[in-house]
C-alpha positions as CSV (number, residue, x, y, z in Angstrom):
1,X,0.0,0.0,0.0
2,X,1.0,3.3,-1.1
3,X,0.8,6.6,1.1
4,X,0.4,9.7,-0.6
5,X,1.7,13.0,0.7
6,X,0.2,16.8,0.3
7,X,0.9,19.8,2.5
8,X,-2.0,21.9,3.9
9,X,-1.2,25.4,5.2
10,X,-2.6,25.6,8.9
11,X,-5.0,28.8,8.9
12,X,-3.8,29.1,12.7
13,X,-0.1,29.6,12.4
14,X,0.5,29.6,9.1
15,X,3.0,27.2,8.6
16,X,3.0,24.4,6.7
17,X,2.3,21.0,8.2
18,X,2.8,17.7,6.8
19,X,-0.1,15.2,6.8
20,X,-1.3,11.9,5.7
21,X,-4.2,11.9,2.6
22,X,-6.4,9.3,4.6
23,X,-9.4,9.1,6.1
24,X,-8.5,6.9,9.3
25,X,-4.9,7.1,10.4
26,X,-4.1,4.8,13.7
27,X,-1.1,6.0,15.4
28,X,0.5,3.3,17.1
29,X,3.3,4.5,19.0
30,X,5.2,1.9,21.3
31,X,8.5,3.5,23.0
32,X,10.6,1.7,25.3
33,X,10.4,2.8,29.1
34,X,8.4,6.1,27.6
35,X,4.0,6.3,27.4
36,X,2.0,7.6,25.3
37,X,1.2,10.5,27.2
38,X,4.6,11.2,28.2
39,X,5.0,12.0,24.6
40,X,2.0,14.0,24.1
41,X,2.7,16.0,26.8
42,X,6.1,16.8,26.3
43,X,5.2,17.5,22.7
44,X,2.4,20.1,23.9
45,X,5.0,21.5,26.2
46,X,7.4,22.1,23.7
47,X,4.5,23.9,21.5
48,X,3.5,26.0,24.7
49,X,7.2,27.1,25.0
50,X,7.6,27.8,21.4
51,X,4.3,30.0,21.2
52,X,4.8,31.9,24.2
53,X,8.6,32.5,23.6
54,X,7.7,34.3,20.2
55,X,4.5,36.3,21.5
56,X,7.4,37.3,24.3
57,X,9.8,38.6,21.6
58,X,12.8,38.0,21.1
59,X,12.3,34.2,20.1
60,X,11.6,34.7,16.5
61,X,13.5,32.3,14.9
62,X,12.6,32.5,11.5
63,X,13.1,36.2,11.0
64,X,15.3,38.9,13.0
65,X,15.0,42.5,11.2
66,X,17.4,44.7,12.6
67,X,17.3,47.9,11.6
68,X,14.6,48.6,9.5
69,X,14.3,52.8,9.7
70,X,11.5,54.8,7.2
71,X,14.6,57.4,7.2
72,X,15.9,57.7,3.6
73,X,19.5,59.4,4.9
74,X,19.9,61.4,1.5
75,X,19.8,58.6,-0.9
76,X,18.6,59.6,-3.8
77,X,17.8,55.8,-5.1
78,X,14.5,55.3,-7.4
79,X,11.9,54.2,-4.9
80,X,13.6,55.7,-1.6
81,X,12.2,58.7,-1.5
82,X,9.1,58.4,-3.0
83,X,5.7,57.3,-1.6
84,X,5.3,53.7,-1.7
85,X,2.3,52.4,-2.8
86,X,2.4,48.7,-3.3
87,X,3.9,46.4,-5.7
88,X,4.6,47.6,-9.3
89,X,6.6,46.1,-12.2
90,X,10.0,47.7,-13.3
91,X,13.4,48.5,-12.6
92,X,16.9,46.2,-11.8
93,X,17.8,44.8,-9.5
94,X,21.4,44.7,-8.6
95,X,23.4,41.4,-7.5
96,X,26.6,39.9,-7.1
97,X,28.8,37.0,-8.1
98,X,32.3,35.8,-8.8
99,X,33.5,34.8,-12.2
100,X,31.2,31.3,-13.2
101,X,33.4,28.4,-13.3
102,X,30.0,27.2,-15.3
103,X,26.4,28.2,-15.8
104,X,25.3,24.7,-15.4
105,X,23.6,24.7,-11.7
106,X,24.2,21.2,-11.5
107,X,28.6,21.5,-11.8
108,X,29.1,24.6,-10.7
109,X,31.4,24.8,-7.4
110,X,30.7,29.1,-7.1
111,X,28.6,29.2,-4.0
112,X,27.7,32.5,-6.0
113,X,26.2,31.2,-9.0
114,X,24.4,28.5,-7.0
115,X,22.8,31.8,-5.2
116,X,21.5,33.5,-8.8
117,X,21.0,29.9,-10.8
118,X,18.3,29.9,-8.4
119,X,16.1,32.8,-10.1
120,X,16.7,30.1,-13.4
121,X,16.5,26.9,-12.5
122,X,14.0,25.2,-10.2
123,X,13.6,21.8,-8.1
124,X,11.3,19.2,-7.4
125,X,10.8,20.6,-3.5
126,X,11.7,23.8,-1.7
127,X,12.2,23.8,2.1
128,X,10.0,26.7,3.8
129,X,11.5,28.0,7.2
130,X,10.2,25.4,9.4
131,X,12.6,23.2,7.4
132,X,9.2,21.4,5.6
133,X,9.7,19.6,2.4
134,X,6.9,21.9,-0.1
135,X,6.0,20.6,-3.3
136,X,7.6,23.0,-6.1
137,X,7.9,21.0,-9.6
138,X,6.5,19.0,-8.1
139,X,2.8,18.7,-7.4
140,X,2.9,15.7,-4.8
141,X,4.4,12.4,-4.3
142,X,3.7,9.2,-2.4
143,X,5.6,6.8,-0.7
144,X,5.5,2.8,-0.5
145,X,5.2,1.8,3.0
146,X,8.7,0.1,3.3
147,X,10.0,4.3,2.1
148,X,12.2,2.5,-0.6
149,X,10.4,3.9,-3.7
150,X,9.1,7.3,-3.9
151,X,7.0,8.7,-6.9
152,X,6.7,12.4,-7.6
153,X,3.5,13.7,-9.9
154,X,4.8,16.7,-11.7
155,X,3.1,20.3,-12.4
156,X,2.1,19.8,-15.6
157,X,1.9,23.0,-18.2
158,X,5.2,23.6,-16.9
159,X,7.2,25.2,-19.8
160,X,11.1,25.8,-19.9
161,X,12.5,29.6,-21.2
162,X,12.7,28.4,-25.0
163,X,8.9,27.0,-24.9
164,X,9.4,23.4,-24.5
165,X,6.9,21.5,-21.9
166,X,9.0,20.5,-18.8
167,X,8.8,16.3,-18.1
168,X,10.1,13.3,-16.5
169,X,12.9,13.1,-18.8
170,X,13.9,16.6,-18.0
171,X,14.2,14.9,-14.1
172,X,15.9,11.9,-14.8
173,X,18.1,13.5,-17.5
174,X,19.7,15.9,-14.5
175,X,19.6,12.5,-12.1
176,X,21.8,11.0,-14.4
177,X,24.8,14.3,-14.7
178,X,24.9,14.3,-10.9
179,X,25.4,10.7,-10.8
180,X,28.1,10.6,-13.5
181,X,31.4,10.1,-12.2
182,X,32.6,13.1,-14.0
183,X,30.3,15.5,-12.0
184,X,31.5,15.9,-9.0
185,X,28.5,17.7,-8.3
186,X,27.7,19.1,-5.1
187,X,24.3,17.2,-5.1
188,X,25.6,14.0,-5.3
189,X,25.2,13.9,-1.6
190,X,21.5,14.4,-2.4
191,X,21.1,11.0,-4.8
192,X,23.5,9.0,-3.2
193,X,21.0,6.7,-2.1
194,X,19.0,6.1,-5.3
195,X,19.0,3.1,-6.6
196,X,17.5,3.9,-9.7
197,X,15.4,6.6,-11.7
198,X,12.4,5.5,-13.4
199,X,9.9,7.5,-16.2
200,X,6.7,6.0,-15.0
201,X,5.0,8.6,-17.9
202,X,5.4,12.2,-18.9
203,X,4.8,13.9,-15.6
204,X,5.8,11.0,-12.9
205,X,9.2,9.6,-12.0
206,X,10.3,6.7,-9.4
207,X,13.3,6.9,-7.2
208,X,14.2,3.7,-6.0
209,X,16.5,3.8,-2.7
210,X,19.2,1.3,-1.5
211,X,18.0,1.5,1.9
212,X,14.6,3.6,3.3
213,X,14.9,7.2,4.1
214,X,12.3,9.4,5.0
215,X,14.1,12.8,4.4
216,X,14.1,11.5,0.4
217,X,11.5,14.6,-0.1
218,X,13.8,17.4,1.6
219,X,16.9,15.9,-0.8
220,X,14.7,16.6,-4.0
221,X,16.1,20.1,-4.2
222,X,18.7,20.3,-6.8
223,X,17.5,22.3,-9.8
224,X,16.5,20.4,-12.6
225,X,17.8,20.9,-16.0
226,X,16.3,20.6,-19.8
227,X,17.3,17.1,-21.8
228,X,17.1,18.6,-25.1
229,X,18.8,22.2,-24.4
230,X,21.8,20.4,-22.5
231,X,22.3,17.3,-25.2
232,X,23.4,14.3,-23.9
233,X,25.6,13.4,-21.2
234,X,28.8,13.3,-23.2
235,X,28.0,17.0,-24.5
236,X,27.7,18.2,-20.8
237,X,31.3,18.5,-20.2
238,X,31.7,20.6,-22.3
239,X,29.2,23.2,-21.7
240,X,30.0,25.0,-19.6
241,X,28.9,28.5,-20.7
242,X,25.7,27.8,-22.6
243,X,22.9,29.7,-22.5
244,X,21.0,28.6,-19.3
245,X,17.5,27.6,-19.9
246,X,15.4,27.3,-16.9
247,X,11.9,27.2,-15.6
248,X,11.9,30.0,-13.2
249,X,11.3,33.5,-12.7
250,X,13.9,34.6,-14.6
251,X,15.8,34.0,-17.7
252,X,19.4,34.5,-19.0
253,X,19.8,37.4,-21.2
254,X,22.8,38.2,-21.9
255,X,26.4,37.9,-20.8
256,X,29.3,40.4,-20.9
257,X,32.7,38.3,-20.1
258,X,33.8,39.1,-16.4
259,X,31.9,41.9,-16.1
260,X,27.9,41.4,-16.1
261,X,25.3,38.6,-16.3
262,X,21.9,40.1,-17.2
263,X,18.5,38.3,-16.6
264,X,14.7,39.3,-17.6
265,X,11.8,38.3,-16.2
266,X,9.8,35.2,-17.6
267,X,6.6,36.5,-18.4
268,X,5.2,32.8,-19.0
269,X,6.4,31.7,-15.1
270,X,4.1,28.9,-13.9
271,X,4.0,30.5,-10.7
272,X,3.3,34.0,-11.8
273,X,1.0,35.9,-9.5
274,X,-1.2,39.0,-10.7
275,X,-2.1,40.9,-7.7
276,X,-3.7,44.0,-9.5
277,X,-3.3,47.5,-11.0
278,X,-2.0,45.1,-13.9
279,X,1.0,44.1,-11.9
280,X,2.7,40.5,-11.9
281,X,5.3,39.0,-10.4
282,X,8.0,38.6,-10.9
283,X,7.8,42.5,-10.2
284,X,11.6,43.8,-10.8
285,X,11.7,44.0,-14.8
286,X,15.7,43.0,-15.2
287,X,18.7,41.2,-12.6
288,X,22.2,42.3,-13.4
289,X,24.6,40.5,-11.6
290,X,27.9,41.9,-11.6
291,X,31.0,40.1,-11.7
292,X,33.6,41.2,-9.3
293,X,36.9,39.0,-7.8
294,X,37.4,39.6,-3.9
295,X,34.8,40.1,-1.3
296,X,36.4,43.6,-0.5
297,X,34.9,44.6,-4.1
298,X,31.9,43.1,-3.2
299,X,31.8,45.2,-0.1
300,X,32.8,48.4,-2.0
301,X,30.0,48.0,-4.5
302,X,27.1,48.1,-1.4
303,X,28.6,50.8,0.0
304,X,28.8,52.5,-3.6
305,X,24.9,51.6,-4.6
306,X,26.1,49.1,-7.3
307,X,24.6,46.3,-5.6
308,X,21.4,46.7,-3.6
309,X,22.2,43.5,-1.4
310,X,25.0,41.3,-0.3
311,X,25.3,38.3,2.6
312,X,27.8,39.7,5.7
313,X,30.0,37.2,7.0
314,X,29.3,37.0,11.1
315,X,32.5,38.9,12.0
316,X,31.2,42.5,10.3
317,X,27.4,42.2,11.1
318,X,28.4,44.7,14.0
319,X,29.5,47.5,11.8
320,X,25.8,48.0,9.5
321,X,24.0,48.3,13.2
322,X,22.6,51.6,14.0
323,X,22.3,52.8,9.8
324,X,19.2,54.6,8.6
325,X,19.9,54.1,4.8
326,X,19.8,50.0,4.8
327,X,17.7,47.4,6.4
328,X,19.3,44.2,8.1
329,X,17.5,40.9,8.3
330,X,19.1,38.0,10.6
331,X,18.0,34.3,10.5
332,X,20.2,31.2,12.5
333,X,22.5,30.0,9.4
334,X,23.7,26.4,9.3
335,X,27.1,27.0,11.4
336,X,26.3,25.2,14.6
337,X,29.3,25.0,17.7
338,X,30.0,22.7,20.3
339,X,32.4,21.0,22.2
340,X,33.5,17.2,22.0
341,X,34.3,15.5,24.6
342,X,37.0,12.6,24.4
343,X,34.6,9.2,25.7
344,X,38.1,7.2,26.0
345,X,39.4,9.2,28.5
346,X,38.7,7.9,32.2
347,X,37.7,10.5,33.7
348,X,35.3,11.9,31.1
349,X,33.9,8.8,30.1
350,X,31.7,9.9,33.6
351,X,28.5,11.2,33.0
352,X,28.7,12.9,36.2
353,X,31.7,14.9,35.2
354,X,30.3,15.7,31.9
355,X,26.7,17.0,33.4
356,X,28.7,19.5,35.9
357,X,31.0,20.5,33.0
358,X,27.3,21.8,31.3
359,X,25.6,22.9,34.4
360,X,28.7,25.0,34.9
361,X,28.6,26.8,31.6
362,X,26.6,29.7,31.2
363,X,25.3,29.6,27.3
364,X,23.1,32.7,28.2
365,X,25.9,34.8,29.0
366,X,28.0,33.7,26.1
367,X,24.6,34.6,23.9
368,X,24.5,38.1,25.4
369,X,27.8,39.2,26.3
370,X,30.0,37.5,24.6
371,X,28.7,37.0,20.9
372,X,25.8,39.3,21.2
373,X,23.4,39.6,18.1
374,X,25.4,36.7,16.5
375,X,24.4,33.4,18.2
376,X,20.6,31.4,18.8
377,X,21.4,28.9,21.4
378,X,20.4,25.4,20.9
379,X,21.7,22.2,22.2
380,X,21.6,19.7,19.3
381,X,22.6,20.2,15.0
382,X,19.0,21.0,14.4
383,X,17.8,24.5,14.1
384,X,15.3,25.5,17.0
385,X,11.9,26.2,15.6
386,X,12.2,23.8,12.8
387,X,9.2,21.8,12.7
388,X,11.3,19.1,14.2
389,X,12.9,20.9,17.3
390,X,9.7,23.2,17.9
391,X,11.6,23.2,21.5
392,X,13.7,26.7,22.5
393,X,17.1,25.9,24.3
394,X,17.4,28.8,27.0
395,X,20.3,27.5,29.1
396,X,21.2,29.1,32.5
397,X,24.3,28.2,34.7
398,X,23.7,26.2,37.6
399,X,26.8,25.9,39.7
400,X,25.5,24.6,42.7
401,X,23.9,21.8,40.7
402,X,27.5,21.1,39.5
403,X,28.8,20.9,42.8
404,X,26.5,18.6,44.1
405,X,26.3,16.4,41.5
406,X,30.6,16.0,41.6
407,X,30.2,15.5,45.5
408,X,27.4,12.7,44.8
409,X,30.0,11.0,42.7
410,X,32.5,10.9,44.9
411,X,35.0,13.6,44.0
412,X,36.5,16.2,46.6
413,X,37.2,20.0,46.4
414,X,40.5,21.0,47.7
415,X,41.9,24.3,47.5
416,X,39.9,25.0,44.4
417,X,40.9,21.5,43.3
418,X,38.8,18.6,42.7
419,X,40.0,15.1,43.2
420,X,38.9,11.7,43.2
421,X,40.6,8.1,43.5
422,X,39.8,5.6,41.0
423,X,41.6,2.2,40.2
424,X,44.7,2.5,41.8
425,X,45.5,6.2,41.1
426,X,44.2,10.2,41.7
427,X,42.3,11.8,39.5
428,X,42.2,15.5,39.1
429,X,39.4,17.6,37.0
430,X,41.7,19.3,35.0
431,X,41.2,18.9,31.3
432,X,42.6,20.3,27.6
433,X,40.3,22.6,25.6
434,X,41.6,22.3,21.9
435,X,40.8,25.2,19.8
436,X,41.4,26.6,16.1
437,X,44.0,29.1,16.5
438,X,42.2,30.8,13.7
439,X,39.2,31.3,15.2
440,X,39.3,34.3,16.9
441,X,35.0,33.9,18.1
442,X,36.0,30.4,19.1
443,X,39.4,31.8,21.5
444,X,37.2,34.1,22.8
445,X,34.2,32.1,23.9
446,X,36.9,29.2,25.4
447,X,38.3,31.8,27.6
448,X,35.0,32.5,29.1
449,X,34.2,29.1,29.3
450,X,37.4,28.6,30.8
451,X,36.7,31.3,33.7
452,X,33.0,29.7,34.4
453,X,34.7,26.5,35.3
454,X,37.2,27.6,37.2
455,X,34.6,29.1,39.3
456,X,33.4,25.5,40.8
457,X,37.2,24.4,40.5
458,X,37.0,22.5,37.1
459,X,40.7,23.6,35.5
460,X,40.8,24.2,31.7
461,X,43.8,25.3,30.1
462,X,43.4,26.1,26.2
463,X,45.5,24.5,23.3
464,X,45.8,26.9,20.2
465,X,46.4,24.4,17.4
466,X,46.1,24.8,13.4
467,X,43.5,23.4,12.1
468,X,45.7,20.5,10.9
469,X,46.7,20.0,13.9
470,X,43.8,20.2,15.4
471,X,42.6,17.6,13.9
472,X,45.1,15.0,13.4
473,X,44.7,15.1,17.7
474,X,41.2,14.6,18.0
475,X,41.3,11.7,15.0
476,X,44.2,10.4,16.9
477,X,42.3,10.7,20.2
478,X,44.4,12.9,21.6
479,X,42.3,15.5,23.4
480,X,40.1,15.7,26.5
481,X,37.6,18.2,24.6
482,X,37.9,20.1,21.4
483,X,35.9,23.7,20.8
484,X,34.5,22.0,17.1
485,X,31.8,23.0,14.6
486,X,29.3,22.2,11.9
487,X,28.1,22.7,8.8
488,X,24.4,21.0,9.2
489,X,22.7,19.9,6.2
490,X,19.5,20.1,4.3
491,X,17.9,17.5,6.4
492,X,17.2,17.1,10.1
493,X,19.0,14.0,10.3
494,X,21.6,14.0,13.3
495,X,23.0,10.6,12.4
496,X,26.8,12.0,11.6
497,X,27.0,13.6,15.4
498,X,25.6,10.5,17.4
499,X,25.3,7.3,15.3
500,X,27.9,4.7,16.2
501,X,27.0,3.0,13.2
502,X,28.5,3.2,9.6
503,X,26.1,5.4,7.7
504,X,28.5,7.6,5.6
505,X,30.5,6.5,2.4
506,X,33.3,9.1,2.6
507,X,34.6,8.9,6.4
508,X,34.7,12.9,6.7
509,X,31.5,13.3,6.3
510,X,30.6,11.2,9.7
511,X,31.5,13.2,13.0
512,X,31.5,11.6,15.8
513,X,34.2,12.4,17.3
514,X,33.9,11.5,21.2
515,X,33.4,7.9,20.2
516,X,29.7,8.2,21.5
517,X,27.8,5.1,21.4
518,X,24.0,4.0,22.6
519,X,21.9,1.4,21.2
520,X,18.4,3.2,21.8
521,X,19.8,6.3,20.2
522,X,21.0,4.5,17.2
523,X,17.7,2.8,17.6
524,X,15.9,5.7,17.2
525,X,18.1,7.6,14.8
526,X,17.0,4.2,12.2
527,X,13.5,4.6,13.2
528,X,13.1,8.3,12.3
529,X,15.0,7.5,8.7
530,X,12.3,5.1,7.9
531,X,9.2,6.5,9.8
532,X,7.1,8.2,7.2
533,X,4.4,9.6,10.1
534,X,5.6,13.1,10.8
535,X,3.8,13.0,14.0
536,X,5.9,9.5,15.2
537,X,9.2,10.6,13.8
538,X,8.4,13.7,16.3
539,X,7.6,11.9,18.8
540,X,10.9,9.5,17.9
541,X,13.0,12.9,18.4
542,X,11.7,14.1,21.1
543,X,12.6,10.7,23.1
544,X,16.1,10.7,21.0
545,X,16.8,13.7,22.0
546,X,15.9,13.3,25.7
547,X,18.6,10.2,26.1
548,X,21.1,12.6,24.9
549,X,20.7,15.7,27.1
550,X,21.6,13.2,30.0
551,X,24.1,11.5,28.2
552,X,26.0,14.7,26.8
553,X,28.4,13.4,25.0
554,X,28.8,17.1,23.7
555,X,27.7,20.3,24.9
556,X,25.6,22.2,22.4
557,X,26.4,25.5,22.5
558,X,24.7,27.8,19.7
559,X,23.9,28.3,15.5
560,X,25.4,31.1,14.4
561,X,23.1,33.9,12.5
562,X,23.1,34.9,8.9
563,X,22.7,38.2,8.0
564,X,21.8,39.7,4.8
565,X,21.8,43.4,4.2
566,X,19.6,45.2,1.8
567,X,19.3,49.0,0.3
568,X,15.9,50.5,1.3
569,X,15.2,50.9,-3.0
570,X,14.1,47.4,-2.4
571,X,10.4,46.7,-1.1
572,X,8.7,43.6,-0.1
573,X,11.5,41.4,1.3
574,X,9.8,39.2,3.2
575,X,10.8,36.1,5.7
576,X,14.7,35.0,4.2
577,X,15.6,32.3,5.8
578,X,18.6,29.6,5.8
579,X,17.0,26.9,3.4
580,X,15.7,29.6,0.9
581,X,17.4,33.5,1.5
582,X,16.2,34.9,-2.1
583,X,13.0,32.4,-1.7
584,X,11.0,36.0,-2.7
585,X,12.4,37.8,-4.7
586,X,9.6,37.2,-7.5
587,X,7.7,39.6,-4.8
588,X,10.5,42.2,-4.5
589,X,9.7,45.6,-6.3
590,X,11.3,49.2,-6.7
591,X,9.0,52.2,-6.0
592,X,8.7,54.7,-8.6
593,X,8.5,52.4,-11.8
């Protein structure tokens, strides 16, 4: 029996929630050690914290504006200084990129052209901000129960720039470059685990998987090319400047070498929207992205008014603060930080040790003081106020928690020392932080961390090492705890950072680090990668996730923001987040044309 998938936008919140097309759906839910209404009730709680958090301000994840002043500071800009009133077609907007390596979305390695391929080229499934799979090309898909094959109906009057009707070939066509072995695409990640691509007809395709994995949905988002613009497979390498022809908003233009990449709007978008006075998105008439070489250029041209918007990298968020003549939004990026603790070693191989190691750090202060503006706390790789960690992590210090739980264990403080004898010898609390000497954020928050624990006697001294170094000691198992970090991914799947099982192909791309093993964990971790109820794979989480705040085989510590800055001659910017920054842009319009 097949189940087939839609997504229904909830009229209370407004987010998008994932739910079974069927009239009677029996939820049979049997967790070892945990009831049923321990479940419901700690996944209520979590909802109750969520809600209130946000109505409290201050704990709205999806969207952080700034600075966001009605003063125009003298810029004389079309659409700054004139009234605004609504949405109208017209006008360029201005963007930035490096010199393409390619135009082909599929083989570029230019984060850049990734960022503008995106006004081109579309994919089966977006993510929206809760980090829900949305249908995109796609108009559904459904599942077999064992979550091995998955078929995806596709939009159908669908057309691609040149006119030709968008199909199932188009799909399997851009399957098959990013499984080629000369790709090396950045999306092979995504397709790793497909068996095998299947036409079923014009508008439906089959992905058959070598093992079941119900995050295939949220892994259907590399763009899709055309079969018959592109040629075969053979022709692919060598095209690497065609013409890109897409399906989205936009379409290629022109292209002056190294200098500018102009795109128009498509006026035959499937998605286009009228929303009166005869105006249609997408609104802004033309893109020109510019071509420049170092970020510094990049940085002059915003300052300048040749660009309307550019990312800012964590470390210079700080300097735009306080300006009347830009708006700054802020989302938590994908960067999340934590320290490692080394399992093998005696002493932290106690869980004991390791809980008054967390209760001694205060995250809150680090948030606030330390890296203000720049950090959302959390205690797992999963973004708070994703659909799957609805949950806020507000952490407070709690020394005299940490003191009592060391002196319940059996260890003594001695002239700010603490000791215990174990097997045959004494045992001190004195550990190793390793840390990137190139990281000056990372230096600074292990020196407060340092101080906190030297405060209830735990002794840290910190080991600047170069990244090679660095890690050549944890792989060797040479540290007591490392300051570390992480690039999450698309999906929600924490199997790299806890699993101590062999999930991963290429060994770099599993991180387990402290050795960290637990059978219910990797129990659970299996059961959400095959559990197509959204509802059990929750409820799967919540209980995962539960085992490993006691266990703390790391210490969470926070996701780093993204900030994106823009000119106020841009209007209706609305919601960027991490999965989709320029997600609206169709919406965006200029005043005045």
């Amino acid at each position: 029996m097949k189940k087939t998938f839609y997504y229904i936008p909830d009229k209370i919140n407004h987010k998008i929630i994932h739910t079974e097309y069927q009239k009677n759906l029996e939820v049979d839910i049997r967790m070892k050690n945990i009831s049923m209404l321990k479940i419901a009730v700690s996944i209520i709680l979590l909802l109750i914290i969520a809600i209130n958090c946000t109505l409290a301000a201050g704990c709205n994840f999806s969207l952080d504006i700034i600075e966001q002043s009605d003063n125009s500071n003298n810029i004389n800009s079309p659409g700054e200084n004139i009234i605004d009133r609504g949405p109208v077609n017209g006008g360029t907007l201005n963007m930035f990129s490096t010199v393409p390596d390619t135009l082909n979305p599929l083989l570029t390695n230019n984060i850049h052209v990734h960022n503008f391929s995106a006004l081109i080229f579309e994919s089966l499934v977006k993510l929206d901000s809760a980090q829900n799979p949305v249908p995109y090309l796609a108009e559904n898909w459904e599942v077999s129960d064992n979550a091995l094959e998955w078929i995806f109906h596709l939009r159908k009057n669908v057309l691609w720039h040149n006119g030709d009707s968008f199909t199932a070939s188009d799909v399997k066509y851009s399957f098959d470059i990013i499984k080629s072995s000369f790709s090396n695409s950045v999306y092979n990640i995504n397709v790793r685990n497909v068996k095998n691509c299947e036409i079923l007809d014009e508008n439906t395709i089959k992905f058959t998987l070598f093992v079941p994995d119900s995050f295939t949905a949220e892994k259907m988002n590399f763009p899709v090319i055309s079969e018959k613009h592109y040629g075969g497979l053979g022709e692919i390498k060598s095209a690497g400047m065609i013409t890109p022809v897409g399906t989205g908003p936009y379409k290629f233009e022109s292209m002056e070498k190294d200098e500018l990449i102009i795109l128009k709007a498509n006026p035959d978008w499937w998605n286009r929207k009228e929303t009166g006075s005869f105006a249609a998105t997408p609104y802004i008439s033309f893109v020109n992205i510019k071509l420049y070489e170092t970020k510094e250029d990049i940085y002059n041209a915003f300052e300048s008014k040749n660009v309307d918007f550019i990312p800012v990298q964590k470390d210079q968020s700080y300097k735009y603060h306080g300006r009347t003549d830009i708006n700054i939004y802020k989302f938590p990026g994908r960067n999340f930080e934590f320290i490692a603790f080394n399992l093998s070693n005696p002493v932290l191989s106690d869980i004991n040790v390791r809980k008054a190691i967390s209760y001694a750090i205060d995250r809150f202060d680090i948030m606030k003081n330390v890296l203000p503006d720049k950090v959302l706390l959390s205690d797992i790789p999963v973004i708070p106020g994703t659909w799957l960690n609805e949950g806020i992590s507000i952490d407070y210090r709690y020394p005299d928690k940490a003191v009592e739980v060391l002196e319940n264990s059996g260890w003594r403080l001695s002239s700010n020392r603490w000791s215990k004898y174990m097997n045959g010898r004494t045992y001190y609390l004195d550990f190793e932080l390793v840390v990137n000497e190139d990281n000056s954020d990372r230096l600074i928050v292990a020196k407060k961390i340092q101080e906190q624990l030297k405060d209830i006697g735990i002794n840290i001294s910190i080991k600047e090492l170069s990244w090679d170094e660095k890690m050549k000691n944890i792989n060797n198992k040479k540290f007591d705890m490392a300051f570390m970090g992480v690039y999450i991914s698309r999906c929600p799947d924490m199997s790299f950072l806890y699993s101590s099982q062999k999930r991963y192909a290429r060994e770099e791309e599993a991180y387990n680090v402290t050795g960290y093993e637990n059978i219910d964990v990797d129990n659970y971790l299996n059961k959400i990668l095959t559990e197509l109820d959204p509802m059990k794979k929750k409820a799967y989480f919540i209980n995962m996730k539960q085992i490993i705040s006691e266990e703390l085989p790391y210490i969470g510590l926070y996701f780093y923001y993204d900030t994106i800055i823009y000119h106020k001659n841009i209007r209706g910017v609305s919601n960027p987040h991490v999965w989709d920054p320029l997600m609206n842009i169709p919406e965006w319009y200029i005043p005045g044309y």
